[in-house]
C-alpha positions in Angstrom: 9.7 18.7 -38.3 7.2 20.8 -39.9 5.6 17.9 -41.4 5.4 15.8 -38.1 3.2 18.7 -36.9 0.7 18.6 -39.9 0.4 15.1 -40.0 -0.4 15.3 -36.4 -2.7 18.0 -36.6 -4.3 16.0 -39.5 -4.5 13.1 -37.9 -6.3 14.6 -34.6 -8.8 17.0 -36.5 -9.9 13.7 -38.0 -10.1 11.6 -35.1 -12.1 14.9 -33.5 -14.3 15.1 -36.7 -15.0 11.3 -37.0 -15.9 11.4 -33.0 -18.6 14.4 -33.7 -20.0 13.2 -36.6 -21.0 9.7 -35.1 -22.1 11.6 -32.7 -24.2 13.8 -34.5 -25.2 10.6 -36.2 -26.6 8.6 -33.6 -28.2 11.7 -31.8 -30.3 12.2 -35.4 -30.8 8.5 -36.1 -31.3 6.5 -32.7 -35.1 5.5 -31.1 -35.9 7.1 -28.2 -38.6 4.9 -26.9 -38.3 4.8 -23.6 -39.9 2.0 -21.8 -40.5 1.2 -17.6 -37.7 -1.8 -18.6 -35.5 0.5 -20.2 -35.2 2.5 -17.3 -34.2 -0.4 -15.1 -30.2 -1.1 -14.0 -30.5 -4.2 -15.5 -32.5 -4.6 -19.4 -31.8 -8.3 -19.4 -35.9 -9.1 -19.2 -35.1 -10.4 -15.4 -36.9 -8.6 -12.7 -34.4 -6.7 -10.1 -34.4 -8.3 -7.4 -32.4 -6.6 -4.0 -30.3 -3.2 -4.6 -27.7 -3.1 -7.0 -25.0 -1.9 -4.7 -24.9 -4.8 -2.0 -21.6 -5.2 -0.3 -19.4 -8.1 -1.2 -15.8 -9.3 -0.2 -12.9 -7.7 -1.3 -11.3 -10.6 -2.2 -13.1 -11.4 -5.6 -11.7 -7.8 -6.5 -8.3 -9.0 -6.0 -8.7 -12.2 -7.7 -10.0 -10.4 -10.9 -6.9 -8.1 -10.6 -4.8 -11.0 -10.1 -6.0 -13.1 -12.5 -5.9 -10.0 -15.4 -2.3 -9.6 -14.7 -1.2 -13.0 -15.1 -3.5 -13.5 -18.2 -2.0 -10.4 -19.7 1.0 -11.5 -18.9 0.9 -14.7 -21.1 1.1 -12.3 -24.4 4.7 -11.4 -23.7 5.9 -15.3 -24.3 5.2 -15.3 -27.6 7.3 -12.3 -28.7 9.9 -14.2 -26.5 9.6 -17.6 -28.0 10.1 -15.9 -31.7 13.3 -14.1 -30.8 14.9 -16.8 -28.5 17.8 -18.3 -31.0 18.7 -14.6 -32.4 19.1 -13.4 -29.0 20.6 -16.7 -26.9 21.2 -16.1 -23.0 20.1 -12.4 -23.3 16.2 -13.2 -23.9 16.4 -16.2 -21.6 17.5 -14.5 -18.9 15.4 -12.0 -19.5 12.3 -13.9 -19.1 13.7 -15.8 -16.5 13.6 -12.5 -14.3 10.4 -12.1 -16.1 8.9 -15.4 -14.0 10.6 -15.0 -11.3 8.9 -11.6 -10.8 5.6 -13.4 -11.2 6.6 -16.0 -9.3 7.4 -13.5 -6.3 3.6 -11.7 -7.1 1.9 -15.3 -7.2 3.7 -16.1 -3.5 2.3 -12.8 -2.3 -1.0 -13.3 -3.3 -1.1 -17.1 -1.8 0.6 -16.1 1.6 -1.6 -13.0 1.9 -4.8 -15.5 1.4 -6.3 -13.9 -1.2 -6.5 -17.4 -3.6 -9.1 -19.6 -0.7 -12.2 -20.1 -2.2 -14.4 -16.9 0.2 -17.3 -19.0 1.8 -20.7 -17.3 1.7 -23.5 -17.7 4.2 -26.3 -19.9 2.1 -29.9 -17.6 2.6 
């Protein structure tokens, strides 16, 4: 037990130590010219044009959430795939509840009208 405790103190004075010393680093090393388009929102070479904090719909939020879950949610088939003949019915029905639980999110989503394309007034 006694060595779990080391080797976790170890482990986090490094991780502390590494964290301070790149920052120690980059505070002695880094240029510190600093420019009219440095000091703009965007340093893409573009001119700003409008504020930065416009209101927009709601409904591209929930898209992005929507379409990070379901994305993210791709990674667990491949586990899935490896271990299907060792585990038979077990993993299949597993992943069956698996889709059917995204199945269930996808219908909410759709009903709720959050998938039609938002129409924006052309300026």
């Amino acid at each position: 037990m006694a060595y779990l405790a080391v080797g976790v103190a170890v482990f986090a004075i490094t991780a502390i130590g590494f964290v301070l010393i790149s920052i120690i680093i980059n505070h002695l090393l880094a240029p510190r010219r600093v420019t009219p388009l440095k000091v703009e929102p965007y340093e893409c070479g573009e001119k700003v044009v409008g504020d930065a904090r416009i209101r927009f719909d709601m409904r591209f939020y929930i898209i992005a959430l929507a379409f990070i879950i379901f994305e993210a949610e791709v990674v667990f088939f491949f586990p899935w795939a490896v271990v299907l003949k060792r585990l038979r019915y077990l993993a299949f029905f597993d992943m069956l509840v698996f889709l059917i639980i995204l199945v269930v999110g996808l219908y909410y989503i759709w009903k709720r009208g959050d998938l039609k394309w938002v129409k924006t007034p052309v300026r």
